[in-house]
C-alpha positions as CSV (number, residue, x, y, z in Angstrom):
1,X,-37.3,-160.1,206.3
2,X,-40.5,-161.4,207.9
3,X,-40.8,-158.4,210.3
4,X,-43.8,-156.6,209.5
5,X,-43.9,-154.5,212.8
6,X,-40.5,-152.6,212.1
7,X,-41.7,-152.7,208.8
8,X,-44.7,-151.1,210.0
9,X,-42.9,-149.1,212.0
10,X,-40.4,-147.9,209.4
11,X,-43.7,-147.3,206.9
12,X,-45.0,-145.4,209.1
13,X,-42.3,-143.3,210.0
14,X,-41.4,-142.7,206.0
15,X,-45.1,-141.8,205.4
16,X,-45.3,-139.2,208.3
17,X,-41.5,-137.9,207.7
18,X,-42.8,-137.5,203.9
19,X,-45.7,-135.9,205.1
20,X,-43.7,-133.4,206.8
21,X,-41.5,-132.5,204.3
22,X,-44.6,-132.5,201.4
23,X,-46.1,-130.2,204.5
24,X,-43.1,-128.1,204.6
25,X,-42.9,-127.6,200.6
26,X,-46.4,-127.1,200.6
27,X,-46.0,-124.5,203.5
28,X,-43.5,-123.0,201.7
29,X,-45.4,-123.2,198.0
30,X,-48.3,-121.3,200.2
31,X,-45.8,-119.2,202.0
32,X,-44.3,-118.0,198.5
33,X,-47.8,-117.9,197.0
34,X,-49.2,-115.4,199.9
35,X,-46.0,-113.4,199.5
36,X,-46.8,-113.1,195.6
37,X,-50.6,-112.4,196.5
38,X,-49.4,-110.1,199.1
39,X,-47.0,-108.7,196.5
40,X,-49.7,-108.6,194.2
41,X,-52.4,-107.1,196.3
42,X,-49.8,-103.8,197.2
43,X,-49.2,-103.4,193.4
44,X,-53.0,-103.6,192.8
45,X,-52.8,-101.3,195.9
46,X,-50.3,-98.6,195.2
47,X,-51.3,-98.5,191.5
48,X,-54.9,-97.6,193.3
49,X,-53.7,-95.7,195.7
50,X,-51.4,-93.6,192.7
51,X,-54.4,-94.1,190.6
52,X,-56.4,-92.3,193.7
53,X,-53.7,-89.8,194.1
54,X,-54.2,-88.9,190.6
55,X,-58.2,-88.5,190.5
56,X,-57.8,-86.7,193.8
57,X,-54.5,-84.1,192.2
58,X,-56.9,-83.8,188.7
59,X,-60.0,-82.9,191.3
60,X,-58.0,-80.5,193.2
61,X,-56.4,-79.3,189.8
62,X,-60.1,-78.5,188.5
63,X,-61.0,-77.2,191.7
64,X,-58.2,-75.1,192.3
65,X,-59.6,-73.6,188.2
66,X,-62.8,-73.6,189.3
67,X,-62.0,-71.5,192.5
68,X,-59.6,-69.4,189.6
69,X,-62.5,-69.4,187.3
70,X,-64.7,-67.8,190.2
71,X,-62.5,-65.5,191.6
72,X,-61.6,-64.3,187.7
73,X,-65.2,-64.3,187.6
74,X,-65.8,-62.4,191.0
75,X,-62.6,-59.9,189.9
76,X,-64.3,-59.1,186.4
77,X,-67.8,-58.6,187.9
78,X,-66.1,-56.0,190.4
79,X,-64.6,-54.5,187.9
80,X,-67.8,-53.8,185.7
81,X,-69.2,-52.6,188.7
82,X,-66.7,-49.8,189.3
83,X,-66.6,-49.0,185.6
84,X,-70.6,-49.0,185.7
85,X,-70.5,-46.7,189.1
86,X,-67.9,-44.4,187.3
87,X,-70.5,-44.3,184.3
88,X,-72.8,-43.7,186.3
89,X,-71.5,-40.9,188.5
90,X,-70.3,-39.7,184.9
91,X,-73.7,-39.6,183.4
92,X,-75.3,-38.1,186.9
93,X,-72.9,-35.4,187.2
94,X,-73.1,-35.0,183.5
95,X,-76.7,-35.1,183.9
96,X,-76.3,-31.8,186.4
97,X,-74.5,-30.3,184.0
98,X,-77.1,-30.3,181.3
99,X,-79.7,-29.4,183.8
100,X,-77.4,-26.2,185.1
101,X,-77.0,-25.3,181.4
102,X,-81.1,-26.0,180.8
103,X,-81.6,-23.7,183.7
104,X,-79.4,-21.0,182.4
105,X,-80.3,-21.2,178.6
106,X,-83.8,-20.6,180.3
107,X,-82.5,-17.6,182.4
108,X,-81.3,-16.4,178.8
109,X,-84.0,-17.3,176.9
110,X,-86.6,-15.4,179.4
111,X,-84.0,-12.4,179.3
112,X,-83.8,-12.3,175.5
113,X,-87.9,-12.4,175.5
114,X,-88.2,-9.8,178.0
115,X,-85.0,-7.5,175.9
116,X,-87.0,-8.4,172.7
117,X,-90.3,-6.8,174.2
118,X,-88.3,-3.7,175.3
119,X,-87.2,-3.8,171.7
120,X,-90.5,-4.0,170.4
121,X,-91.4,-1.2,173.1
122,X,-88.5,1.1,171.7
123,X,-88.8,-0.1,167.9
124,X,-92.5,1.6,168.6
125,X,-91.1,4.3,170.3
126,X,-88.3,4.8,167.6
127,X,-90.9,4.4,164.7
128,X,-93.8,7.2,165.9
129,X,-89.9,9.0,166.0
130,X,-89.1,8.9,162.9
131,X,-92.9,9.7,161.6
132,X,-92.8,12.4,163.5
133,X,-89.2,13.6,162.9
134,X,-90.1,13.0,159.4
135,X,-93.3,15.5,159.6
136,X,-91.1,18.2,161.2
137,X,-88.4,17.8,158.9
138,X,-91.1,17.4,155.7
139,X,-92.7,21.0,157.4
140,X,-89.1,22.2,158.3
141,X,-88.1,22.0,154.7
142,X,-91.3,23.7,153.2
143,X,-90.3,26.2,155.6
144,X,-87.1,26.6,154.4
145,X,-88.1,26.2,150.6
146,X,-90.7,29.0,151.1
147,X,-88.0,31.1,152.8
148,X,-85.3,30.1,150.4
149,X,-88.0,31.0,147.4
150,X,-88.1,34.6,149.2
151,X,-84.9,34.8,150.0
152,X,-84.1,34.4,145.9
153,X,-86.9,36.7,144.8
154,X,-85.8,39.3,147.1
155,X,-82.0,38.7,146.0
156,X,-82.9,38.4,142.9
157,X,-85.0,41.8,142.9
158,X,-82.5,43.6,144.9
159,X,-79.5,42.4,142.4
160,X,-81.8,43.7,139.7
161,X,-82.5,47.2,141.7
162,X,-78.9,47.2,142.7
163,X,-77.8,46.8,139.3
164,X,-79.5,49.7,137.6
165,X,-77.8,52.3,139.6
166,X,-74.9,50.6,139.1
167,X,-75.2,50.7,135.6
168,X,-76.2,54.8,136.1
169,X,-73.3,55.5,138.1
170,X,-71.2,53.6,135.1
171,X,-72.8,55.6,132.2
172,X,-72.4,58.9,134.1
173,X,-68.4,58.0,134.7
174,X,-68.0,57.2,131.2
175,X,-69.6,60.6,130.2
176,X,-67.4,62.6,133.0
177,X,-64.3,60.9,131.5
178,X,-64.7,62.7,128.6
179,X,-65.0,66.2,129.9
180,X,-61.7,67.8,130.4
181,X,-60.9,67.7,133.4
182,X,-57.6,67.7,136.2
183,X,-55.6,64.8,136.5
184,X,-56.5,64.6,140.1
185,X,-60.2,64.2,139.0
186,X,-59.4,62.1,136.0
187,X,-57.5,59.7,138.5
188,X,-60.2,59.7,141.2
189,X,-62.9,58.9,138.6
190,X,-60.8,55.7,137.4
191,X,-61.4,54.7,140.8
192,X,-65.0,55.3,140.3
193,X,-64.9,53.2,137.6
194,X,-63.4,50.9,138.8
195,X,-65.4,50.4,142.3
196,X,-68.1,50.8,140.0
197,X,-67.1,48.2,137.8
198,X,-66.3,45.8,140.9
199,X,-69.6,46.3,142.3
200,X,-71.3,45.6,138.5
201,X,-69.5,42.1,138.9
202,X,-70.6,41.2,142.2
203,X,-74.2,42.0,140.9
204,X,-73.6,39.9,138.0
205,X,-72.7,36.9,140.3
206,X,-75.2,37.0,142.5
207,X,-77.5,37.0,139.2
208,X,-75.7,34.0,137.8
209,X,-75.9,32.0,140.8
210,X,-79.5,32.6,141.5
211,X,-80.5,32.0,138.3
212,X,-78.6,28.4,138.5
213,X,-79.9,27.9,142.1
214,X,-83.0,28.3,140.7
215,X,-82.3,26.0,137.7
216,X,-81.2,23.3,140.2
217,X,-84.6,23.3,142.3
């Protein structure tokens, strides 16, 4: 239409309205393009910051074991300690018990040596006793075999004396019987006889048992 100006004009006003609405997409291209960035960039963020969260809960996890781990630790050393101070209080008071039992097996022991040398002392005493009970009783029974050798030869001589009278008197009562003579006599010389007779048998014992006392020794 021959009219560059307006032409112009118009140009130019097309290129800058175009201009301003390729700015506006492009503002809003970028504007969507930060908001997916920004999107992005949080994500990336909060799957840090969970990512963080979780490293720092596993740290505090393995601390909070390793502060349980110690303390078990701590809680088990105390209690070997207690159970080695009750051993050893055991073993020292068991310790002063040997030592009050050393001390009075000792006592004992120096008792017992000191009642075996009085035993000794009496065991002596006892002994030179007995050899000297044993010479009195060894001259005690000589004694008494001497006297009891006597004793039996003056028995035994006196039983053989005694009997010969006896005997006499025995022989003479027979002989008397036969006289004629009153029954008063007759009676009193069965009594004779018969005292006589006694006394003939008590003469005979004595014999009998010397002769078998004698037999015996």
């Amino acid at each position: 239409m021959e009219e560059y100006k307006k032409a112009v004009e118009v140009l130019g006003k097309f290129n800058a309205m175009k201009d301003s609405v390729y700015n506006l997409k492009k503002t809003e291209q970028i504007a969507r393009l930060q908001a997916l960035f920004d999107t992005e960039g949080r994500d990336i963020e909060n799957q840090q910051l969970k990512v963080e969260q979780s490293q720092k809960a596993e740290q505090i996890r393995i601390q909070q074991l390793f502060l349980l781990g110690i303390s078990m630790g701590f809680a088990i050393t105390a209690a070997m300690i207690w159970a080695l101070f009750k051993q050893r209080r055991k073993i020292l008071e068991a310790n002063d018990l040997l030592n009050e039992r050393s001390t009075e097996i000792q006592r004992q022991k120096a008792e017992i040596e000191s009642q075996a040398v009085e035993m000794m002392d009496l065991n002596y005493q006892l002994q030179n006793m007995n050899r000297s009970l044993e010479d009195r009783i060894e001259e005690r029974t000589h004694l008494l075999r001497k006297q009891n050798e006597k004793l039996a030869e003056y028995a035994h001589a006196n039983a053989h004396h005694l009997r010969a009278p006896i005997v006499s008197i025995l022989g003479l009562l027979n002989l008397i019987e036969k006289i004629k003579l009153p029954e008063e006599d007759k009676l009193l010389i069965k009594h004779l006889q018969k005292c006589g007779k006694d006394l003939d048998r008590i003469t005979r014992e004595i014999n009998r048992n010397l002769e078998e006392g004698e037999g015996m020794v």
